[in-house]
C-alpha positions in Angstrom: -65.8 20.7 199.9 -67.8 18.0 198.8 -65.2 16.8 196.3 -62.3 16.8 198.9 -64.6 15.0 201.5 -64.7 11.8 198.5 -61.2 12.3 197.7 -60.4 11.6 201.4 -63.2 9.0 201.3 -61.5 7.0 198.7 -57.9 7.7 200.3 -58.5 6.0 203.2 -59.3 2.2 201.6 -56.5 2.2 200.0 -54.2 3.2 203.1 -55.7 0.5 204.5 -54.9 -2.2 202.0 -51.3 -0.4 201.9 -50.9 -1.0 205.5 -52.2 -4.9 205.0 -50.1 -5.3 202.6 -47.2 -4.2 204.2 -48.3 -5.9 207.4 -48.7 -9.2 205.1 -45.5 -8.9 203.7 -43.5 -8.2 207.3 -45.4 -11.4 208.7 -44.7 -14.1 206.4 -41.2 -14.9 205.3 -40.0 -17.7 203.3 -36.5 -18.9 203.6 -34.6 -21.4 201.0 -33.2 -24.4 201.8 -30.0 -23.2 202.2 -30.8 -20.3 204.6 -32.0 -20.0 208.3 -33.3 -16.8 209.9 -32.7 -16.2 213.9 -35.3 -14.4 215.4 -35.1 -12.1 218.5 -38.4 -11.4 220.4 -38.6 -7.8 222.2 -34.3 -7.7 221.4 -33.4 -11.5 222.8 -32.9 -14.5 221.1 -35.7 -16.7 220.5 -34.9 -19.6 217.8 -33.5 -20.5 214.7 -36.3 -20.9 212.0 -36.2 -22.8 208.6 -36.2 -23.5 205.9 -39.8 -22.6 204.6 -42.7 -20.4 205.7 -42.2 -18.8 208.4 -44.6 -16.1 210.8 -43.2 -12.9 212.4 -44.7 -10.5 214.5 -43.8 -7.2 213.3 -42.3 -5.2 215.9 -42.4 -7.6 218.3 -40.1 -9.9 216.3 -37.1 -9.6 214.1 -35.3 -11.9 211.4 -32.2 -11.8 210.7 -31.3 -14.5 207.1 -28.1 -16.2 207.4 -26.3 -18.5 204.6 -25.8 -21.6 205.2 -23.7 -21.9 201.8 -19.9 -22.4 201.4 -18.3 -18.7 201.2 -15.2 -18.8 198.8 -12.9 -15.5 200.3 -10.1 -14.6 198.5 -6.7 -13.5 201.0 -5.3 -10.7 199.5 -1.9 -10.7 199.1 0.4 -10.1 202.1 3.9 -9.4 202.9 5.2 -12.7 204.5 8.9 -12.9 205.7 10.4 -16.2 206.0 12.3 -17.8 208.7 15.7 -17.5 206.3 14.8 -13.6 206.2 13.0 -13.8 202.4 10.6 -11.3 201.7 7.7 -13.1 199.9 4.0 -12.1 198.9 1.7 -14.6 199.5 -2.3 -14.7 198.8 -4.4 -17.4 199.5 -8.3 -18.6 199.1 -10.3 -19.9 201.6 -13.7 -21.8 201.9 -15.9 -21.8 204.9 -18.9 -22.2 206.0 -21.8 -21.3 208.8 -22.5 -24.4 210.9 -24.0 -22.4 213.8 -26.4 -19.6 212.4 -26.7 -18.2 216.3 -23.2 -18.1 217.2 -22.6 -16.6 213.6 -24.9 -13.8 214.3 -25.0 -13.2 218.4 -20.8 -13.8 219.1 -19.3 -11.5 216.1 -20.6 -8.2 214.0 -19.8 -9.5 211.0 -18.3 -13.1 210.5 -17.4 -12.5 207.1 -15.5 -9.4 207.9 -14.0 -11.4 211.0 -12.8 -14.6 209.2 -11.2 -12.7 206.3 -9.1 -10.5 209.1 -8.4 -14.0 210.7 -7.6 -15.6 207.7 -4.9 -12.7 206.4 -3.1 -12.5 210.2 -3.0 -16.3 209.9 -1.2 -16.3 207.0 1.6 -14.3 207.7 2.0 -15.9 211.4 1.9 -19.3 210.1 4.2 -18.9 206.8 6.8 -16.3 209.1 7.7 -19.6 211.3 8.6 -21.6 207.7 11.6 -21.3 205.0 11.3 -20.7 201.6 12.2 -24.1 200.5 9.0 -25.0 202.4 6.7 -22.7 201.0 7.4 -23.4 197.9 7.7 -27.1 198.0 5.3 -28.3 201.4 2.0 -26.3 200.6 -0.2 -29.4 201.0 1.5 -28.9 204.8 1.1 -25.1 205.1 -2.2 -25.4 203.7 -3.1 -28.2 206.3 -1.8 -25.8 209.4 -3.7 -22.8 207.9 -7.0 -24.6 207.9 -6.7 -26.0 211.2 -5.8 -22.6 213.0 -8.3 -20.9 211.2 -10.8 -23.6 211.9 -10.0 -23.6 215.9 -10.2 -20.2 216.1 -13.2 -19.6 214.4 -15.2 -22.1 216.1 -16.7 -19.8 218.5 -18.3 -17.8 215.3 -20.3 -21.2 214.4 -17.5 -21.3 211.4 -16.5 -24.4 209.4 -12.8 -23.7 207.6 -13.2 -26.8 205.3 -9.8 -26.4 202.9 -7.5 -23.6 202.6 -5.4 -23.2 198.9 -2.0 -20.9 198.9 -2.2 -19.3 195.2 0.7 -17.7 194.6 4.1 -16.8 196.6 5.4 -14.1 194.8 9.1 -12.8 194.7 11.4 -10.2 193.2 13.5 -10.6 190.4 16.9 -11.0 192.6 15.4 -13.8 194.7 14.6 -15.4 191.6 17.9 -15.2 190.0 19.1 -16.3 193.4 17.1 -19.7 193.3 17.8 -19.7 189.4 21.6 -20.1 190.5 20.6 -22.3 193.2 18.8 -24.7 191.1 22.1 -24.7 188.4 24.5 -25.5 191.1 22.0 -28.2 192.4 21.5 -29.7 189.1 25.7 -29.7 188.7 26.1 -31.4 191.7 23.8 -34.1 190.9 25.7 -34.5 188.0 28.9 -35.0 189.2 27.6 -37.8 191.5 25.7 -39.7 188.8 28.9 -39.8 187.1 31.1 -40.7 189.9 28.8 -43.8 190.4 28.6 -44.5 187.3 32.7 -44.4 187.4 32.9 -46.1 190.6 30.3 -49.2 189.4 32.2 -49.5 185.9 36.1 -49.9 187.6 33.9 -52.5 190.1 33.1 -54.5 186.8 37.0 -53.9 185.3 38.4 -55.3 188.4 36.4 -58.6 188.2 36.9 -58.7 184.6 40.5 -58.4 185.0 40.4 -61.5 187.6 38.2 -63.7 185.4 40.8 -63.0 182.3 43.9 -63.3 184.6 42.9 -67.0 185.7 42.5 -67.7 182.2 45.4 -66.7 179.9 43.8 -68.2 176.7 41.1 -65.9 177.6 43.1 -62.7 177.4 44.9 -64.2 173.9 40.9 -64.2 172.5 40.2 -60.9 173.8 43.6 -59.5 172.0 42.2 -61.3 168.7 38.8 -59.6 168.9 40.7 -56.2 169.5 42.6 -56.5 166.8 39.3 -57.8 164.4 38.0 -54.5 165.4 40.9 -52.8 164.5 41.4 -54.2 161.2 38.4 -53.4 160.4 38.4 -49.7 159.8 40.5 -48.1 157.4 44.0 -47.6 158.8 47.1 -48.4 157.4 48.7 -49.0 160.8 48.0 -50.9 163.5 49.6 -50.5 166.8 48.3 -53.8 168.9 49.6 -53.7 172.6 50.8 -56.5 173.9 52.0 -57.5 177.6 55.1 -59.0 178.1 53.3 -62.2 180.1 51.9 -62.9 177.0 55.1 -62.6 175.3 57.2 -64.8 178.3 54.9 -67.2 177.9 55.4 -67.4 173.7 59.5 -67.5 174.6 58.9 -70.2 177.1 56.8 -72.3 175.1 59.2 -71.9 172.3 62.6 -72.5 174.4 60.9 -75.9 176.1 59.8 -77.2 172.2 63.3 -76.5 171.1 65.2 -78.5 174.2 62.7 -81.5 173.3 63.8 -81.2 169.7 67.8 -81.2 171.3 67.4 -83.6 173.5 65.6 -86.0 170.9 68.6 -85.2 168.3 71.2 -85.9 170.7 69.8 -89.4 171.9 69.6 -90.3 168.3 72.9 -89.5 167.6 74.0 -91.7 171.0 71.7 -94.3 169.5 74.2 -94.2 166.0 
């Protein structure tokens, strides 16, 4: 008897520094810089506290911590059909952040629950009312009208949507082909018009050549004689040298005038005789 009556004796101190301890431990909280605690007194809100030490009642008063810190949320990967009828899978990350720790806490259950929903609904609604082309060429765009529909909508949460990133749009191996072929054809046709400039610039080029070297004849005789250097020059036994009958009209008449001067000038000396 005696011995339980000390064993209850030395019980009860050290309930009691239990019970401080705990009550010590309820009262004082200490909150980073990067967090905030809003505190309800009796069930209604009261204030936003922090950083540092803070005092709660217990019972009277509760905390509840909130992160101030950008949140980096992964989109999974959702099935997205285009405006040209292309079914595409598309994931996406996200970074946000609490600006408002009471709205964050009073005007949603869970805003990180809430924003990631948001986020994936957002995604297909926004990349649905855009082409393929577009999604896989404009995602600086995309990205843009993601983060500003996420970030409107979100407002009432005390949410910042600071930048929005589209990863990856995945499709199957027909599409690919598809755009493979695409691509090709694309790359042909560009072709083809380089070299059809390129045609029509050079015969721009021959047709003023041609009217410099046609108001020059001795011109054309100098080109002729440059062709055939060139000619000569490799090893072939024959040459075949073009030449245009102007050319050669102009040899005849050159020659028929110098042989009428040579008549006329023999037949005035024989006059002369």
């Amino acid at each position: 008897m005696l011995e339980s009556i000390i064993m209850s004796g030395m019980i009860t101190p050290v309930l009691v520094i239990g019970l401080v301890v705990l009550i010590a431990f309820s009262l004082f909280h200490v909150l980073r810089e990067y967090e905030r605690g809003v505190i309800f007194f009796l069930g209604r809100f009261q204030k936003v506290k922090g950083p540092g030490l803070i005092i709660i009642i217990p019972i009277i008063q509760q905390i509840v911590k909130v992160d101030l810190r950008t949140v980096v949320m992964d989109v999974p990967s959702q099935d997205v059909i285009s405006r040209d009828n292309v079914s595409v899978r598309v994931n996406a990350v996200i970074y946000f952040r609490v600006v408002d720790s009471q709205k964050a806490i009073i005007n949603v259950e869970d805003y990180l629950q809430a924003t990631s929903q948001l986020a994936q609904t957002t995604l297909r609604s926004v990349l649905g009312q855009h082409e393929l082309d577009e999604m896989l060429a404009n995602r600086e765009m995309l990205n843009a009208d993601i983060q500003e529909i996420l970030d409107a909508r979100s407002d009432g949460w005390g949410i910042k949507v600071s930048n929005v990133e589209i990863k990856h749009v995945d499709l199957n191996e027909t599409m690919i082909r598809a755009i493979a072929k695409q691509a090709e054809a694309e790359r042909a046709r560009r072709a083809k018009v380089i070299h059809a400039s390129g045609e029509m610039e050079a015969s721009e080029k021959l047709v003023e050549a041609a009217n410099k070297l046609s108001s020059e004849p001795s011109a054309i005789l100098l080109r002729y004689l440059q062709t055939l250097t060139e000619i000569a020059s490799e090893k072939s036994s024959t040459i075949l040298f073009p030449m245009p009958m102007e050319f050669m009209e102009g040899l005849f008449t050159k020659g028929s005038s110098k042989a009428a001067k040579k008549k006329s000038s023999t037949s005035t000396d024989e006059d002369k005789s």
